[in-house]
Structures are given as structure tokens and as C-alpha cells.
C-alpha positions as CSV (number, residue, x, y, z in Angstrom):
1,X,-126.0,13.9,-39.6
2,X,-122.6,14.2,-40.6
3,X,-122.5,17.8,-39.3
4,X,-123.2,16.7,-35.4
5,X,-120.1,14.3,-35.7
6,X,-117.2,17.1,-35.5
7,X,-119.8,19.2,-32.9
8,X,-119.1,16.3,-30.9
9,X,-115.5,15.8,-31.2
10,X,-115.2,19.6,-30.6
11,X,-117.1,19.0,-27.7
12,X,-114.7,16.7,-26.1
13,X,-112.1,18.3,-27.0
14,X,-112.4,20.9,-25.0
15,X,-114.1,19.0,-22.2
16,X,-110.5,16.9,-21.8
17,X,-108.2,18.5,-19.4
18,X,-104.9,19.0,-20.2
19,X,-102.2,17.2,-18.4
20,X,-100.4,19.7,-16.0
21,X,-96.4,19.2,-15.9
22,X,-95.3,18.3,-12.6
23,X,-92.0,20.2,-11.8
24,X,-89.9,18.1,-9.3
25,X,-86.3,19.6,-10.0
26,X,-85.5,21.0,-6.7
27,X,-84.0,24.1,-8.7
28,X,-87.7,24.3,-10.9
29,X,-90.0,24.5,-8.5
30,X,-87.8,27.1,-6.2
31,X,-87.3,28.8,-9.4
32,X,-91.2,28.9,-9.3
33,X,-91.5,30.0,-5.6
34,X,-89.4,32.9,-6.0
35,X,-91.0,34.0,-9.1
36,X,-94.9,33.9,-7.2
37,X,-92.7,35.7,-4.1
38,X,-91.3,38.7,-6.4
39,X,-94.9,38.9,-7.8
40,X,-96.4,39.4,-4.6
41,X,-94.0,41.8,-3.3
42,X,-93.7,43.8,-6.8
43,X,-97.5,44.0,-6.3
44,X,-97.5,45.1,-3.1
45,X,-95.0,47.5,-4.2
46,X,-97.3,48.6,-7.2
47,X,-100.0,48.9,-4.6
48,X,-98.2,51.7,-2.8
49,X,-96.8,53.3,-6.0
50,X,-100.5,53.7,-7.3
51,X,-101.7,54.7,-3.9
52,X,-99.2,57.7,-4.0
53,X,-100.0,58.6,-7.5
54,X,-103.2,58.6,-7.0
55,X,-103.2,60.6,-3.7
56,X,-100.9,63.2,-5.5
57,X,-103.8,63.4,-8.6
58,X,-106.6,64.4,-6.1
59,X,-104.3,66.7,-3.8
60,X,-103.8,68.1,-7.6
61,X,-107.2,68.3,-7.9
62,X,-108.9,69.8,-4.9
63,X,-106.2,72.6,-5.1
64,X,-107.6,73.9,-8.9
65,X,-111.0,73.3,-7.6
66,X,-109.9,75.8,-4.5
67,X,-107.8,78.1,-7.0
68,X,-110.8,78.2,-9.3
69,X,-112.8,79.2,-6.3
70,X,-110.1,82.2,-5.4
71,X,-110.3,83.3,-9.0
72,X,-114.1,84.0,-8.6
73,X,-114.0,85.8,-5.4
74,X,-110.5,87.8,-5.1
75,X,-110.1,91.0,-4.7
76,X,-107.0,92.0,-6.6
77,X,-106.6,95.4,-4.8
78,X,-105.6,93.5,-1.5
79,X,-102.1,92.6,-1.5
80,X,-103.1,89.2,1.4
81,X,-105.4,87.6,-1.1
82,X,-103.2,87.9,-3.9
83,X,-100.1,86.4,-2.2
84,X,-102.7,84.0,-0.6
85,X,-103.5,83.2,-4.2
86,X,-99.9,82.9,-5.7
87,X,-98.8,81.3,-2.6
88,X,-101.6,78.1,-3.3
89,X,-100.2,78.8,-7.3
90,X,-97.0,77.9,-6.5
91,X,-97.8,74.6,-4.2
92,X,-99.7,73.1,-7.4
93,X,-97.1,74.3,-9.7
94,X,-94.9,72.4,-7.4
95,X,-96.8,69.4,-6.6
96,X,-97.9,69.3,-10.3
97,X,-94.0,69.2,-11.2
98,X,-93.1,66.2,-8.8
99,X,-96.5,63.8,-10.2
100,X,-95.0,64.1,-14.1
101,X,-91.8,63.8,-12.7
102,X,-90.8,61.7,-10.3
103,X,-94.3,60.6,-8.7
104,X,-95.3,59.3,-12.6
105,X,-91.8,57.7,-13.1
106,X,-91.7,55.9,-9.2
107,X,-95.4,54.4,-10.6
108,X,-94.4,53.5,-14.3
109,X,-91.2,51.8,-13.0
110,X,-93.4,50.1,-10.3
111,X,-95.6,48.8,-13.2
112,X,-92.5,47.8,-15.8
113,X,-90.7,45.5,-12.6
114,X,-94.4,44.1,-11.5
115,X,-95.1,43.5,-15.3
116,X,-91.9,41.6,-15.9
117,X,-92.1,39.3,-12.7
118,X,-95.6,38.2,-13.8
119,X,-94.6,37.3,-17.2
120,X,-91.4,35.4,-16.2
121,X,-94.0,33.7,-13.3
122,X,-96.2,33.0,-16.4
123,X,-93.6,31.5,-18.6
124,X,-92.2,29.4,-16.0
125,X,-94.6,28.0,-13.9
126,X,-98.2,28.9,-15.0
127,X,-99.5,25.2,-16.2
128,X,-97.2,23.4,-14.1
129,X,-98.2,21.5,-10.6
130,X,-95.4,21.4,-8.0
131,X,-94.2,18.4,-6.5
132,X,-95.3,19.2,-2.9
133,X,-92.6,17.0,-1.6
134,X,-90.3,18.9,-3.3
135,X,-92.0,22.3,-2.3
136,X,-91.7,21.1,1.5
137,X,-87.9,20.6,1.1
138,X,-86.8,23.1,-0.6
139,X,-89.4,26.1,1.3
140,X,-86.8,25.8,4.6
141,X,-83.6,26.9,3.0
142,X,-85.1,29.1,0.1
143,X,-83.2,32.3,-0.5
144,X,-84.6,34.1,-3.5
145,X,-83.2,37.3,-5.0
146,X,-84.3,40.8,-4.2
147,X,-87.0,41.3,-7.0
């Protein structure tokens, strides 16, 4: 018997919700409206970011799959194909330059700025219920920063 007691109490315990801070501060809860605005925009941002990397890895891709293609069928005695061939080299050399460099740095700074507005969102305002009162007085003259 005694091992159903603390079963029980565990039970509860986790069945009890826990009481949500209300923020009511005019300066908290706009705090906590630009923070879930620079999330949304920082994602959308990320969205785009991604989007181009990951249009730049396929482009990568479908031009080794149609260089690998070339390889198997050129005819190395006529001068067309094989500046054909170096031509569609060079256009992967290049695009294969600008995804490590700049394509892969655009997405990982995308990801550090989205990363850091959702934590600072998180440590600010997850857990906490704004005062809608509040919320509907301070929405109409909100100016947030540029995230």
C-alpha cells in the first residue's frame, strides 16, 4: 500500500497546472510583441535563405548528373563538345564556389539571427499570459526595432 501513495501524489502533480505570469507592464508585454514579430520575420527570412540554398544544391546537382552524362558520351577529338563540356565545368565550379561561400554564409547567418530571436522570445515571454488590455493599448503605437 504504501507504494501507491507517492504514485498518487506524482500523479497530481503533474496533473496541476502551473500558474502562468501575467505581464501587464506596458514595456513587458511590447517587449514580448516585438520579440514574437522579429521571430516571424527572422523566419520568414530563414524561409527564403533555405529556399535559395537549397535551390543552389539541386542546380549543383543536376549539372554533375548532366557532366557525368557528357563524360560517358564525348568525343574528345571534337573541339564543340569539349568546350561544351568545360564551358558546363566552369558554371558548376562557379556555382559550387558561391553555395560554400556566400550562399552557405547568407543561410547560416539566417539561422544564427532566427536562432537568437527565438531564444530571447523564449526567455522573455514563453510561460507568460499577456494582459489583453494592455496588448490593445500598446498594439497602436508599437514601434519595434529592425530584427
Amino acid at each position: 500500500m504504501p507504494l501507491k501513495l507517492p504514485i498518487l501524489v506524482a500523479f497530481f502533480a503533474l496533473a496541476t497546472p502551473v500558474a502562468a505570469q501575467v505581464l501587464n507592464d506596458p514595456q513587458d508585454v511590447a517587449r514580448c510583441l516585438c520579440a514574437e514579430s522579429a521571430v516571424k520575420t527572422l523566419g520568414d527570412e530563414l524561409a527564403v535563405r533555405k529556399r535559395i540554398y537549397d535551390d543552389a544544391r539541386q542546380q549543383l546537382q543536376s549539372i554533375d548528373r548532366d557532366l557525368e552524362q557528357r563524360r560517358q558520351t564525348i568525343n574528345v577529338n571534337d573541339e564543340a563538345q569539349v568546350n561544351a563540356f568545360r564551358e558546363r565545368f566552369d558554371q558548376r565550379s562557379a556555382l559550387a564556389a558561391r553555395l560554400s561561400g556566400e550562399i552557405d554564409a547568407d543561410y547560416r547567418t539566417a539561422v544564427e539571427r532566427y536562432n537568437r530571436a527565438v531564444a530571447q522570445y523564449n526567455e522573455g515571454c514563453i510561460g507568460r499570459v499577456l494582459d489583453a488590455n494592455v496588448v490593445n493599448s500598446v498594439r497602436p503605437t508599437l514601434v519595434c526595432p529592425a530584427p
